[in-house]
C-alpha positions as CSV (number, residue, x, y, z in Angstrom):
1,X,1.8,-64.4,22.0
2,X,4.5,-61.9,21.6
3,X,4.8,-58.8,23.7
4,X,4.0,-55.8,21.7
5,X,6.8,-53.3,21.2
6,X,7.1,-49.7,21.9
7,X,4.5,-47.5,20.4
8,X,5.9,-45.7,17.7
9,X,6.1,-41.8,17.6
10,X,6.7,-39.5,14.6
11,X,9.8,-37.6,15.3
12,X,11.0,-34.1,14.7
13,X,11.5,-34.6,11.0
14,X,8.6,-36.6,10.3
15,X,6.5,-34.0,11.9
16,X,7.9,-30.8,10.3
17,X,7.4,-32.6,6.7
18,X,4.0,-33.0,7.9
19,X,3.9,-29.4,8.9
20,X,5.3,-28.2,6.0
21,X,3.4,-30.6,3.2
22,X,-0.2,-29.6,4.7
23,X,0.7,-25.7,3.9
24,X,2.9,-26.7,0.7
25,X,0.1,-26.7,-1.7
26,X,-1.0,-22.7,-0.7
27,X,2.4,-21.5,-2.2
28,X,1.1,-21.0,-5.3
29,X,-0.4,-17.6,-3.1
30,X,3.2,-16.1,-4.7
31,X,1.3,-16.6,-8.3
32,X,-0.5,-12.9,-7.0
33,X,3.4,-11.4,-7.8
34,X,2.6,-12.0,-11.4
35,X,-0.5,-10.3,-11.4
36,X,-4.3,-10.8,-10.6
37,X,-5.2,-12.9,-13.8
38,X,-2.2,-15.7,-12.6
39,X,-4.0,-15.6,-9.4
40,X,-7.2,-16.0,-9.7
41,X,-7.1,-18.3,-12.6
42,X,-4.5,-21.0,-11.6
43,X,-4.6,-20.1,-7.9
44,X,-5.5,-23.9,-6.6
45,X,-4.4,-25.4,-9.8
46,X,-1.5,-27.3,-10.4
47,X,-0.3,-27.6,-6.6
48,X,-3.7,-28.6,-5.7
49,X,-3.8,-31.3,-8.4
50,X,-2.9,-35.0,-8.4
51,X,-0.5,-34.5,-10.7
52,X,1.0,-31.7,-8.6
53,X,0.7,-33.0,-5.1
54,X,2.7,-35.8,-6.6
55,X,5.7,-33.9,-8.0
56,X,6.1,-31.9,-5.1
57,X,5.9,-34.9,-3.2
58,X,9.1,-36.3,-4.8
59,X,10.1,-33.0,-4.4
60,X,9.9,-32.9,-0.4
61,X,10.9,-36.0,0.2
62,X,14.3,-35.6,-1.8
63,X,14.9,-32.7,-0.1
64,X,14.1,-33.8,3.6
65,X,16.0,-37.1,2.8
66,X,19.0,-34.7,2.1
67,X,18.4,-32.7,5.7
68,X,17.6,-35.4,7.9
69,X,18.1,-38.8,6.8
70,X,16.8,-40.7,9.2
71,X,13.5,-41.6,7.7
72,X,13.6,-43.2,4.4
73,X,13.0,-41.5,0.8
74,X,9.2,-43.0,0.7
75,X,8.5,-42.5,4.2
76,X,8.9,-38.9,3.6
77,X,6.9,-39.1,0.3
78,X,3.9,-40.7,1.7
79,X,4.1,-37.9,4.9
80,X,4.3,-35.6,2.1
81,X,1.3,-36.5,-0.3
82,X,-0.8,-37.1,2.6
83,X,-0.1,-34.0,3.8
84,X,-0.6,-32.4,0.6
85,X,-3.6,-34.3,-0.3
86,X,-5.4,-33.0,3.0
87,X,-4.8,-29.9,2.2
88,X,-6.5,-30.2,-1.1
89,X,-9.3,-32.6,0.1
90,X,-10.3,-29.5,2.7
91,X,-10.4,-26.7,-0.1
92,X,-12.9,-28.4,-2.0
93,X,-15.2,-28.2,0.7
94,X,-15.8,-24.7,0.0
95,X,-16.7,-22.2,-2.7
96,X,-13.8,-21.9,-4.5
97,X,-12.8,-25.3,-5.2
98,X,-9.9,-26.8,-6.6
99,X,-8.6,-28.0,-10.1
100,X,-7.7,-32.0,-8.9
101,X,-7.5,-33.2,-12.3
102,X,-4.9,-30.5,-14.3
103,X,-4.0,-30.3,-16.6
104,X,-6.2,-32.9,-18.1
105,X,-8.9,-30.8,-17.0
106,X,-9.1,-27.2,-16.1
107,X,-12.2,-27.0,-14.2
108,X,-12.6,-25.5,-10.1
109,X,-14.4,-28.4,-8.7
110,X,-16.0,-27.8,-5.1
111,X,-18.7,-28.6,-2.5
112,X,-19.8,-25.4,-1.5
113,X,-20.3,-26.4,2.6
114,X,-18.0,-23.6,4.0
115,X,-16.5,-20.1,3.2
116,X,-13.2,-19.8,1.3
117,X,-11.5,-18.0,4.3
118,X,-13.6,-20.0,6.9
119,X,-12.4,-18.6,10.3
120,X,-14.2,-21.4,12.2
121,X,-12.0,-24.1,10.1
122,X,-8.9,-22.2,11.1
123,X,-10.0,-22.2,14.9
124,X,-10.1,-25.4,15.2
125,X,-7.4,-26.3,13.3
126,X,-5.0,-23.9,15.3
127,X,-6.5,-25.0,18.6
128,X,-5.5,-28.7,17.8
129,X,-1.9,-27.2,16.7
130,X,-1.7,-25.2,20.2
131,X,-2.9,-27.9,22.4
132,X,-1.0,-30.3,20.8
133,X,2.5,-28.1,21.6
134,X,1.1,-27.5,25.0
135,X,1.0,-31.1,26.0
136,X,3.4,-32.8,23.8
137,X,2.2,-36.5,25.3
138,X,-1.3,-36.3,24.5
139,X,-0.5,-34.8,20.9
140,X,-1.8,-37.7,19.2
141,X,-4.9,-37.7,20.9
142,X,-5.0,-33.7,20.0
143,X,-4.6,-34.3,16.3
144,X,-7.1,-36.9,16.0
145,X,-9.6,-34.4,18.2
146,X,-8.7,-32.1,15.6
147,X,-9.8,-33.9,12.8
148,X,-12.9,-35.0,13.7
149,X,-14.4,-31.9,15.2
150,X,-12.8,-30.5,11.7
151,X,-14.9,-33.3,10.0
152,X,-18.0,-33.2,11.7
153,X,-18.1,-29.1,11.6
154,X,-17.3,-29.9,7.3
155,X,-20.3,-32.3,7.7
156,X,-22.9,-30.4,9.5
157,X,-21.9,-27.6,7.1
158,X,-22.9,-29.9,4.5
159,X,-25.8,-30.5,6.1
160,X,-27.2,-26.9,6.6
161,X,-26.2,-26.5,2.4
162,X,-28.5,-29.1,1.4
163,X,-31.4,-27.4,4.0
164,X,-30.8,-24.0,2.7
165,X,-31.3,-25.3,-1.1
166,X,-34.4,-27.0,0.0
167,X,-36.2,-24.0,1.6
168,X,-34.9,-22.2,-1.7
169,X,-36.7,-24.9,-3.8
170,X,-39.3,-24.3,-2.3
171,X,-39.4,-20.9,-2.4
172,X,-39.2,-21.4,-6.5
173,X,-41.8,-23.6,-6.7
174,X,-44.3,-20.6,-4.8
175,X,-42.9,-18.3,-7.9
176,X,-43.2,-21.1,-10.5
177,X,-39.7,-21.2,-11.5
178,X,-37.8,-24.6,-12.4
179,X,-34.3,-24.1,-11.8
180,X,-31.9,-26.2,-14.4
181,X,-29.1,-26.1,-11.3
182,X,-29.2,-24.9,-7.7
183,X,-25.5,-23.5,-6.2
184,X,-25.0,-22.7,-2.6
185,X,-22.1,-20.3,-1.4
186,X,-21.8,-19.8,2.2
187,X,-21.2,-16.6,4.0
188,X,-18.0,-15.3,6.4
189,X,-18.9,-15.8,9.9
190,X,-22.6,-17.2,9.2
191,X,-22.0,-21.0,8.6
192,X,-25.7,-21.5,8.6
193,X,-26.5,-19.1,6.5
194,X,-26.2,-19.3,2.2
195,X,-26.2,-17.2,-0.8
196,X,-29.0,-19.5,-2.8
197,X,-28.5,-19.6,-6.5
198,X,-31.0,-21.4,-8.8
199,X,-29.6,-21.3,-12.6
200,X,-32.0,-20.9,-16.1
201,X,-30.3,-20.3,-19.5
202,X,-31.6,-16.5,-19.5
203,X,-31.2,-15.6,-16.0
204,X,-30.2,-15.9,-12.1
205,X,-32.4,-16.4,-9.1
206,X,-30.2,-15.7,-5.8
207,X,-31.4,-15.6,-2.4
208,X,-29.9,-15.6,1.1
209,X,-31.5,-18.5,2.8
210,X,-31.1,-19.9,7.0
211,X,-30.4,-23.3,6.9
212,X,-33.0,-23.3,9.9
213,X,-34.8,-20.3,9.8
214,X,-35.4,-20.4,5.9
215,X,-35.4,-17.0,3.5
216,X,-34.0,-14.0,4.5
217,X,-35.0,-11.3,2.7
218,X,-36.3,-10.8,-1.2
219,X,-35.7,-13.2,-4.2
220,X,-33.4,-11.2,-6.6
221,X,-33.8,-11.6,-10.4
222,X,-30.7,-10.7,-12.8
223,X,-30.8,-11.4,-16.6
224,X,-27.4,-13.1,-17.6
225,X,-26.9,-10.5,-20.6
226,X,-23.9,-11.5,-22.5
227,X,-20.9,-9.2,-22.8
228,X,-20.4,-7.2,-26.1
229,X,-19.1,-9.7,-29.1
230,X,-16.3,-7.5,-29.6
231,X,-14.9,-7.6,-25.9
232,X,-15.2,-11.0,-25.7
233,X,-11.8,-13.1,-26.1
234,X,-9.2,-15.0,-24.4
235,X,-9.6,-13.3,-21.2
236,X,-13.5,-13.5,-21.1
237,X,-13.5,-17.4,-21.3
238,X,-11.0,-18.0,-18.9
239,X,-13.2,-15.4,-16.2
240,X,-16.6,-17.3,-17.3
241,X,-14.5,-20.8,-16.8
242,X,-13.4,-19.3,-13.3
243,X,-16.9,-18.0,-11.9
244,X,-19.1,-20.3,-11.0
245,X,-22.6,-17.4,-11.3
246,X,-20.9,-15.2,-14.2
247,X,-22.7,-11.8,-14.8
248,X,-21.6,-9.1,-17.0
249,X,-23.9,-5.3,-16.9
250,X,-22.7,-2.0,-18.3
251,X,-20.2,-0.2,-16.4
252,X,-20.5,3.7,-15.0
253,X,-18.4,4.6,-17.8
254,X,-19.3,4.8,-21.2
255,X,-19.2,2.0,-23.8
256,X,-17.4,-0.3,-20.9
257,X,-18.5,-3.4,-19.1
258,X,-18.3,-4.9,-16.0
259,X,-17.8,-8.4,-15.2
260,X,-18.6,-10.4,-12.1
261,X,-19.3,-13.6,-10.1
262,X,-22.6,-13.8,-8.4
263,X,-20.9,-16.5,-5.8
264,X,-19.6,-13.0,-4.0
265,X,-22.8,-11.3,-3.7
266,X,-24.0,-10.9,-0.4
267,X,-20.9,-9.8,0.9
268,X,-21.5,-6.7,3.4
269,X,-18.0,-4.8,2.4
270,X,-18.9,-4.9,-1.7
271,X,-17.8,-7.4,-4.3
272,X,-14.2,-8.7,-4.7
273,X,-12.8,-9.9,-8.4
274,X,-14.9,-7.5,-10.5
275,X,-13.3,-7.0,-13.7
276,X,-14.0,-3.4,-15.9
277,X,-13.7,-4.5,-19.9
278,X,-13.5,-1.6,-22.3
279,X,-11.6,-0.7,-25.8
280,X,-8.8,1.4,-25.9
281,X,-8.7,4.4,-28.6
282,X,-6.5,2.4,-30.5
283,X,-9.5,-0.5,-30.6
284,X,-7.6,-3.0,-28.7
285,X,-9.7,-5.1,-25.8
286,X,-8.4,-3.9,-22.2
287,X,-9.1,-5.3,-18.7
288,X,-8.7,-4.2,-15.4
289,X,-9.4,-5.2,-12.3
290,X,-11.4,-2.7,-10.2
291,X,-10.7,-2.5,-6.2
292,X,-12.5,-4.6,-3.2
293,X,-15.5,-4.1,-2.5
294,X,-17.6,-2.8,-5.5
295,X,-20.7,-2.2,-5.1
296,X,-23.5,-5.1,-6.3
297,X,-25.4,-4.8,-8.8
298,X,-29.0,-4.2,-9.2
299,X,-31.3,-6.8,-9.6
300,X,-33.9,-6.7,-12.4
301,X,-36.7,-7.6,-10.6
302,X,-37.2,-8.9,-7.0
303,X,-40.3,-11.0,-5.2
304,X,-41.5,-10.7,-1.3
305,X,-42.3,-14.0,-0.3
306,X,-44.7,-13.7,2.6
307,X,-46.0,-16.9,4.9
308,X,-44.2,-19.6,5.7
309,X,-40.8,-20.5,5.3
């Protein structure tokens, strides 16, 4: 039998196209410079796609192939996607989701185990990249480390969801309410801890539930009124497509609305991506995004649950 050879290690330009492939995908962050409906509705869209991971692939590897050729074209391509593909694999983990199959379909798609700025994902993430430049030999062994606990954290996660929607189905069935759908969204700092939604054609049942500990709290009833005929329009469907718990209620002003996405409430510093729908005195249908961290809104009717969990 043949002696094996040297053990392989990815050099300098194999591991900055790695570097740069894994964060690649969050450029599309610069979509916020052509205004908050770009943002939010394509943000994880095209570069977060299969078609998109591919082309920027190509994209990568042509252009690394041009700085450092010492790694073939498709060496750097398949860094590249799997890179990319990593990155996109990870977002759909949590509440926000990504669109993996634009154009062909424009729908967020996601898991709803972890927050969409999880620290505790970053953590560990950055305490693999930190090790790993501290001790340079045993970077291999740091990366893999990395992944796993990244995995297994993803995983428990995961686990604690599909807890936190039991003790919420229970909870319904004490009430006598049949959910059609039950949607999880976990809270910042709190991985154990979910904003419980449970889904009927006329309304909204959200709860914040302990994966462990069960409910916290009240059960919170909100109608899902519609918005005004004449507001409604291009802008309306692509919000409703965007929010996964879509909620519109009369604004402060007068003959305005107010649109919003239940996955955010919860949050102790207000709601984010609240929209404010009105007519302008020439008749015309006007939005406008209103600043972090409005306040919730109030739910129609709400149920103590005493005994048990």
């Amino acid at each position: 039998m043949a002696a094996a050879g040297p053990r392989r290690r990815l050099g300098p330009a194999a591991t900055a196209m790695l570097l740069v492939a894994v964060n690649f995908p969050d450029a599309d962050v610069l979509l916020s410079l052509a205004g908050q409906d770009a943002y939010v509705f394509n943000h994880r869209g095209f570069s977060h796609s299969l078609p998109g991971t591919f082309l920027s692939s190509l994209f990568l590897a042509y252009v690394f192939r041009k700085m450092a050729p010492s790694i073939g074209f498709w060496s750097y391509f398949l860094l590249a996607w799997v890179g990319q593909i990593s990155n996109v694999l990870l977002d759909l983990t949590n509440a926000w989701g990504t669109m993996p199959l634009w154009p062909f379909q424009r729908q967020w798609l996601h898991l709803g185990w972890t927050a969409i700025m999880d620290p505790w994902i970053w953590g560990i993430l950055t305490a693999g990249l930190v090790l790993s430049l501290l001790r340079p030999r045993s970077a291999a062994w740091t990366s893999w480390a990395a992944i796993f606990a990244l995995a297994g954290y993803c995983l428990l996660c995961g686990a604690g969801s599909r807890m936190a929607k039991r003790h919420f189905g229970d909870v319904m069935t004490r009430i006598r309410v049949r959910p059609d759908r039950v949607e999880g969204f976990p809270q910042l700092f709190r991985p154990m801890t979910w904003m419980i939604a449970g889904y009927l054609p006329d309304r909204y049942y959200i709860a914040e539930v302990h994966a462990l500990d069960g409910l916290k709290g009240r059960v919170k009833m909100f109608m899902r009124s519609g918005l005004p005929e004449g507001l409604k329009g291009p802008f309306t469907a692509d919000y409703e497509r965007w929010a996964t718990a879509p909620l519109a209620r009369p604004y402060a002003e007068a003959d305005s609305w107010a649109l919003l996405d239940l996955r955010f409430y919860g949050r102790p510093e207000g709601m984010p991506f609240v929209v404010k729908m009105y007519r302008d005195p020439a008749g015309r249908t006007v939005h406008s995004w209103l600043p972090w961290r409005v306040r919730p809104p109030v739910a129609e009717q709400e149920y103590e649950i005493t005994g048990g969990r």
